[in-house]
C-alpha positions in Angstrom: 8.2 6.9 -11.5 9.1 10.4 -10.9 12.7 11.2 -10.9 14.6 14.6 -9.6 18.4 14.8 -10.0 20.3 17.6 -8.9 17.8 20.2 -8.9 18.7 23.5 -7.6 16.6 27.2 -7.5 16.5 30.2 -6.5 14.7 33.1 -6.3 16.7 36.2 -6.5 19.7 35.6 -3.5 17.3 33.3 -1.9 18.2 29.2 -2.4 14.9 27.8 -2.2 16.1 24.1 -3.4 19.8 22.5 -2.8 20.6 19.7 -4.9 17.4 17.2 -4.6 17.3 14.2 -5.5 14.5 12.0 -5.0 12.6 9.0 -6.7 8.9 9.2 -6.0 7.7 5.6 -6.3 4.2 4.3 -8.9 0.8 2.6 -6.2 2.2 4.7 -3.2 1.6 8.0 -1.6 4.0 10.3 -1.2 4.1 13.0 1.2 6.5 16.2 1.4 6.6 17.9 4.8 8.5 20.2 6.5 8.2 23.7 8.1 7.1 26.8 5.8 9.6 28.0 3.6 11.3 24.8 3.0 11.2 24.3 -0.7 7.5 21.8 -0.8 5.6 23.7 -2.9 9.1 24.6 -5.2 9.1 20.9 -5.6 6.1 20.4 -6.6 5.5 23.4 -9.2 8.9 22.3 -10.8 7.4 18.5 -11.5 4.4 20.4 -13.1 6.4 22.7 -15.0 5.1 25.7 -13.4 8.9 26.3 -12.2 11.8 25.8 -14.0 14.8 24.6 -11.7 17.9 26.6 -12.5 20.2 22.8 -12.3 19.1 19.2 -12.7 16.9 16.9 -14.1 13.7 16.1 -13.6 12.2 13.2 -15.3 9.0 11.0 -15.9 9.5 7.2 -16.7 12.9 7.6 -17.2 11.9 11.0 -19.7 13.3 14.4 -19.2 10.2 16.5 -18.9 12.0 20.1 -18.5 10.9 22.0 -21.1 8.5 19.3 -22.9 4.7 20.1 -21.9 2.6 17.2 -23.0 3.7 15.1 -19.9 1.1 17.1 -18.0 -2.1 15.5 -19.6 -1.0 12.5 -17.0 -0.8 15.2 -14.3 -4.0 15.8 -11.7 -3.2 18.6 -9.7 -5.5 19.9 -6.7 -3.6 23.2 -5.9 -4.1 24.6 -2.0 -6.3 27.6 -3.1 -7.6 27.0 -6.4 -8.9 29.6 -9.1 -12.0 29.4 -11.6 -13.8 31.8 -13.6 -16.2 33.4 -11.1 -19.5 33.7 -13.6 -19.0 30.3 -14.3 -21.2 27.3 -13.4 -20.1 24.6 -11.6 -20.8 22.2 -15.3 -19.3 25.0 -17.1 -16.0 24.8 -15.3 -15.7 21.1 -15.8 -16.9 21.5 -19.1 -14.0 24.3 -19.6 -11.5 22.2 -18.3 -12.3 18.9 -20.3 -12.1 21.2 -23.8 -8.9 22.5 -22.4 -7.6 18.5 -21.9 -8.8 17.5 -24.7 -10.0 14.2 -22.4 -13.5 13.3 -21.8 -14.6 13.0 -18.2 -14.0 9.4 -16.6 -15.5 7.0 -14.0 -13.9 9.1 -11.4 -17.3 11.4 -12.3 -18.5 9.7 -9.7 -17.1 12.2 -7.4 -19.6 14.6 -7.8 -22.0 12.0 -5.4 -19.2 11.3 -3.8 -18.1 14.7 -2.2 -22.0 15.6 -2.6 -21.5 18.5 -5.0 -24.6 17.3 -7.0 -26.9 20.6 -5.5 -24.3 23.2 -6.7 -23.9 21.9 -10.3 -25.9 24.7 -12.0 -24.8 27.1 -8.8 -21.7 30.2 -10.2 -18.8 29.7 -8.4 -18.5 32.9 -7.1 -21.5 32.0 -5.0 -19.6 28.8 -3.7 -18.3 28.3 -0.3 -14.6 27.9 0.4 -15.6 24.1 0.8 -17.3 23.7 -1.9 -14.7 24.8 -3.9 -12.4 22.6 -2.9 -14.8 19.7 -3.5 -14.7 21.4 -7.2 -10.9 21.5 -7.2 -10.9 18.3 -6.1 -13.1 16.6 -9.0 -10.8 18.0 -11.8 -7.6 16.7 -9.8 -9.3 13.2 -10.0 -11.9 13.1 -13.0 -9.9 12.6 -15.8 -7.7 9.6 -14.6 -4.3 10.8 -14.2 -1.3 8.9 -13.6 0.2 11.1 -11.4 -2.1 13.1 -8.8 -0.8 16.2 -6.8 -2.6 17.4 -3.8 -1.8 20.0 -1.5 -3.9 20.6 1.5 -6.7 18.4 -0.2 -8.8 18.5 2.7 -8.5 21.8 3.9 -12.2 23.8 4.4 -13.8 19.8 3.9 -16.6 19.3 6.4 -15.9 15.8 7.9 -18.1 13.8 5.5 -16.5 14.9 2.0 -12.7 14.6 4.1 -13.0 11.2 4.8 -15.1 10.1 1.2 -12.0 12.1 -0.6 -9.5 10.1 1.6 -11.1 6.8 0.6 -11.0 8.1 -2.7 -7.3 9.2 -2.8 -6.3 5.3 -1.1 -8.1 3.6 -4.0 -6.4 5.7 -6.7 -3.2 4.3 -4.9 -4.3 1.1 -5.0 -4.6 1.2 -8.6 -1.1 2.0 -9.3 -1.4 5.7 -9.0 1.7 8.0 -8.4 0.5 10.0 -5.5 2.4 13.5 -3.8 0.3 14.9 -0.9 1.5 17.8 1.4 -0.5 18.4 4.3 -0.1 20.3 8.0 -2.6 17.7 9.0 -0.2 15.0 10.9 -3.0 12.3 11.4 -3.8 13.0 7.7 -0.4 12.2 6.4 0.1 9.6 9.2 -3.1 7.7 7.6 -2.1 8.0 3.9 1.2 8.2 3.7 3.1 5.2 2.6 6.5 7.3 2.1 7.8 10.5 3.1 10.1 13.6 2.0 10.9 15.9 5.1 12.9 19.0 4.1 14.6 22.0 6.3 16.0 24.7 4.4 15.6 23.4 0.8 17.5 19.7 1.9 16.1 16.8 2.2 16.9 15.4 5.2 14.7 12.3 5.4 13.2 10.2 2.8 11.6 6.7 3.7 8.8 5.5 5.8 6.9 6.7 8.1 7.6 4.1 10.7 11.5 4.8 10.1 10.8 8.6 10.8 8.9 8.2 14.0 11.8 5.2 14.9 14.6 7.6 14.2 13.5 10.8 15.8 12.7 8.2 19.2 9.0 9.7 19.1 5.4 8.4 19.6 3.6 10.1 17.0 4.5 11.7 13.8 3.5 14.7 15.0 6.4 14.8 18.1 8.8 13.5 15.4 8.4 16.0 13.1 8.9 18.9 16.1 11.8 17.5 17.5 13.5 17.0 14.1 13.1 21.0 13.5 14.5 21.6 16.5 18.4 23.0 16.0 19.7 20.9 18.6 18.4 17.5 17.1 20.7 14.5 16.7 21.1 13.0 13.4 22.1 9.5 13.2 
């Protein structure tokens, strides 16, 4: 389980995070939303490490994991725009990355047919298309068996075949007990994997349950319409 307390940061005068607290539940998927600006990607760079929060605690299996680093090897993160070393192959990058990790490449090799990345193996990256680099980003995210897995946007620039074999992927790493955070702008994305959700405004979280509560609170259809009406000002809190 992952488990913020308190946390609180700022950039300069600007509060990007007011007291959060959140437990972010082991074989379910997670999903932050909420409007740009609102303190998701904060959240998630602070449970990487990538941020340190300026109050609170955020911890691992009951571990405080603020200024400790070897928590991360658990960690598979699929950033929204990732970043690799332009003159390197496809194999070279993995290969990079499983030095770096110390960890040998697992089962979850099997992405590479899966997300059909097999042609662009010995291919530079620099010569890659935006999708195909995200099929790449993907495969490290999932190749070394984390326990937790972080994906923002994971489907962004996918043509439809490698979307919907990475969804199936991402609903069998929750089935096996995975700790799973998604973000996504993609509504009917979250709406189909999401088993919990985090909605913040303004650095607050100001709903955090299921999906079927936040679609019965807001009085909408969709997820979609409840997210809308729940940024507008004039929305009723119960």
């Amino acid at each position: 389980m992952i488990e913020l307390k308190n946390i609180e940061k700022s950039f300069g005068k600007y509060q990007v995070l007011k007291d959060i607290s959140l437990n972010i539940e082991p074989g379910k998927i997670t999903a932050i939303v909420g409007p740009n600006g609102s303190g998701k990607t904060t959240i998630i760079k602070s449970i990487l490490g990538l941020v340190k929060p300026d109050k609170g605690e955020i911890l691992i299996n009951n571990k405080s994991v603020i200024k400790e680093h070897l928590y991360r090897k658990d960690i598979g993160y699929m950033p929204q725009v990732a970043s690799f070393p332009d003159n390197l192959t496809v194999t070279e990058v993995f290969n990079m990355i499983s030095d770096l990790r110390k960890q040998s490449v697992n089962g979850n090799a099997n992405l590479i047919n899966i997300l059909q990345l097999e042609s662009e193996m010995n291919k530079k990256i620099k010569t890659l298309s935006g999708g195909n680099k995200q099929k790449v980003s993907a495969c490290i995210a999932l190749m070394f068996d984390p326990k937790i897995i972080i994906l923002d946007e994971p489907t962004a620039g996918l043509d439809p075949v490698a979307s919907a074999n990475l969804k199936k992927k991402i609903i069998e790493q929750r089935d096996a007990g995975k700790t799973i955070i998604l973000t996504s702008h993609i509504m009917t994305e979250i709406e189909e994997l999401s088993d919990n959700i985090l909605f913040l405004i303004e650095g607050k979280i100001v709903f955090d349950g299921t999906l079927k509560n936040l679609v019965e609170l807001s009085g909408q259809a969709k997820l979609e319409n409840a997210i809308a009406a729940m940024m507008d000002k004039d929305f009723k809190w119960n």
